[in-house]
C-alpha positions, 0 to 999 in steps of 0.5 A, spaced: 562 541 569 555 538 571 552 541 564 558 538 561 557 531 564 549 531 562 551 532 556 555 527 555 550 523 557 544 525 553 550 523 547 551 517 549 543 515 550 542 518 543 548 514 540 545 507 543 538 509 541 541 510 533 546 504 533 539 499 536 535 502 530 541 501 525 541 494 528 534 493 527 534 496 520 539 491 518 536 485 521 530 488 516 533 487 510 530 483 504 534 479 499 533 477 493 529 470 494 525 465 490 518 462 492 517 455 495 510 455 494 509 450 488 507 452 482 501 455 480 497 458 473 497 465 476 502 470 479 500 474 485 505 480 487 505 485 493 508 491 490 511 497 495 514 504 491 518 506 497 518 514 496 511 514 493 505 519 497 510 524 498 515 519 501 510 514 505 510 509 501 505 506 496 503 500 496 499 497 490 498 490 488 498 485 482 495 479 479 498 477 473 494 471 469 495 464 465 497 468 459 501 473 464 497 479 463 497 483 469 491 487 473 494 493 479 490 495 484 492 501 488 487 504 493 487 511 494 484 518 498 480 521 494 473 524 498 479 528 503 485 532 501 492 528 503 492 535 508 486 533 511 488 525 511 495 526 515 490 530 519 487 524 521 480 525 517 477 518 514 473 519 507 471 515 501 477 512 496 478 510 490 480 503 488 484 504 481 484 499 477 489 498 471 490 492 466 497 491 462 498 486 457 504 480 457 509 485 454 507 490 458 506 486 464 514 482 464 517 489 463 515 492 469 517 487 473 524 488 470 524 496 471 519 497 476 516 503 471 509 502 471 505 507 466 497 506 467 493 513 466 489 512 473 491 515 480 498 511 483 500 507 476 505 512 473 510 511 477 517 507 479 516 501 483 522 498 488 521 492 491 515 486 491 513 480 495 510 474 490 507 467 490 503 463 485 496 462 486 491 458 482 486 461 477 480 460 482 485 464 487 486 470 483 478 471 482 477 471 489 482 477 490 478 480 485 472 479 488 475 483 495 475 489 489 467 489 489 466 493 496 471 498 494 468 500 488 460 500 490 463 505 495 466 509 490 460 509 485 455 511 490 460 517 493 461 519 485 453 519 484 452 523 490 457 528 488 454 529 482 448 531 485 451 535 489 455 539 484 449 540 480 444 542 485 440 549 484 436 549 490 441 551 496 437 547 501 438 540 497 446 542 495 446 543 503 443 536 504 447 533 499 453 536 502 451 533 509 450 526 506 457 526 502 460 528 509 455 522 513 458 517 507 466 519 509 464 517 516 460 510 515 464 505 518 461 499 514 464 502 508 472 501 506 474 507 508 479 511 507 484 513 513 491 514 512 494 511 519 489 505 520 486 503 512 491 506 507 494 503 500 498 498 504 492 496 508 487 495 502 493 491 498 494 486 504 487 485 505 485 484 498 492 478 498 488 475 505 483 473 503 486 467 499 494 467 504 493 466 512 500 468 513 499 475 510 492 476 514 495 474 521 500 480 520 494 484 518 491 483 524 497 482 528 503 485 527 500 491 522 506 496 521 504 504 520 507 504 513 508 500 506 515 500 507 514 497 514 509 492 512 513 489 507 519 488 510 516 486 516 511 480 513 517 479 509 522 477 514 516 471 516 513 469 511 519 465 507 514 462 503 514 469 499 520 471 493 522 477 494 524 481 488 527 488 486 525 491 480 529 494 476 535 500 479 533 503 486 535 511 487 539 514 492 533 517 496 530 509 494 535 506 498 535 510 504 527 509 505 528 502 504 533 501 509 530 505 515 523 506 514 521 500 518 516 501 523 
């Protein structure tokens, strides 16, 4: 009788806890909006696939420009394998970079399909947060790539050399240093819990937006899906947008990954 009534117990605590998530994640939800910034030349867009990165969800980052040909940023894992990632290891990433004319550019926001030959870029795209900044703005947001890049070069000329070292001691001491760079803190590296794609996005976006820095450093959820919804309930400011039709498996990630 005792058991029973623990039971009972238990049930109706785990009953409580998932009508308080449900509640949560319809408090989350985002409905199609317009922006109220005013109107500017470019277009920037903050840009998640909710079941990307084996369902954690990719965040990638578009400007479009005056002509409204668009340029995609996605950030990547690139010195670890996604293995070592969830494990917690940091390492050198990849800043993928892909440009898209007008036409290309329009359908994509339709459809959501993005098909750039780089890491992340081919792929179904679910829902986006925009504003309008001005041309001055947009090279700003580019200018944030550069450390990114500078990383990324340096690692691959240093893999290289390590790959073609004959003289084991000197493929040894490459070794080590390749494994030094995934480890300096002074470098953007990546890390999947605390620097991921979602992470590089907001913090490219920041740099001309106030509202999307102080979530970063103040109300940063753990996965893309969180992050958006999250900065999205805030900053009103902010159209929100769907792009094209949301699978099943979509939706549901959609609705109740919020953390």
């Amino acid at each position: 009788m005792r058991r029973f009534r623990y039971r009972r117990i238990v049930c109706v605590v785990v009953l409580m806890l998932f009508a308080i998530y449900l509640c949560l994640c319809i408090s989350m939800r985002l409905t199609a909006r317009s922006t109220s910034f005013a109107k500017e030349d470019c277009m920037l867009y903050y840009i998640v696939n909710a079941d990307g990165m084996k369902g954690l969800g990719h965040s990638i980052l578009l400007l479009v420009d005056e002509e409204g040909c668009g340029t995609v940023f996605s950030f990547n894992g690139m010195q670890k394998s996604l293995g070592e990632c969830l494990l917690g290891q940091s390492g050198i990433g990849k800043m993928s970079i892909g440009t898209m004319s007008a036409e290309e550019t329009e359908a994509f926001l339709r459809t959501g399909n993005l098909n750039i030959d780089a890491d992340q870029l081919t792929d179904n795209y679910d829902i986006a947060l925009y504003r309008p900044i001005t041309a001055e703005e947009y090279h700003t947001i580019e200018e944030q790539t550069a450390p990114y890049i500078a990383a990324e070069e340096q690692f691959t000329a240093l893999h290289e050399k390590w790959a073609t070292a004959e003289d084991a001691g000197q493929k040894a001491a490459y070794k080590r240093d390749l494994e030094q760079m995934g480890q300096d803190e002074s470098l953007p590296l990546y890390q999947i819990y605390t620097n991921n794609c979602d992470d590089a996005a907001r913090m490219l976006a920041s740099s001309i937006d106030s509202d999307i820095r102080d979530h970063t450093y103040h109300a940063r959820r753990m996965t893309p899906n969180g992050n958006l919804k999250a900065f999205g309930q805030k900053a009103g400011d902010w159209g929100v947008m769907y792009l094209g039709e949301q699978s099943p498996m979509e939706k549901i990630l959609m609705f109740l990954v919020i953390f």
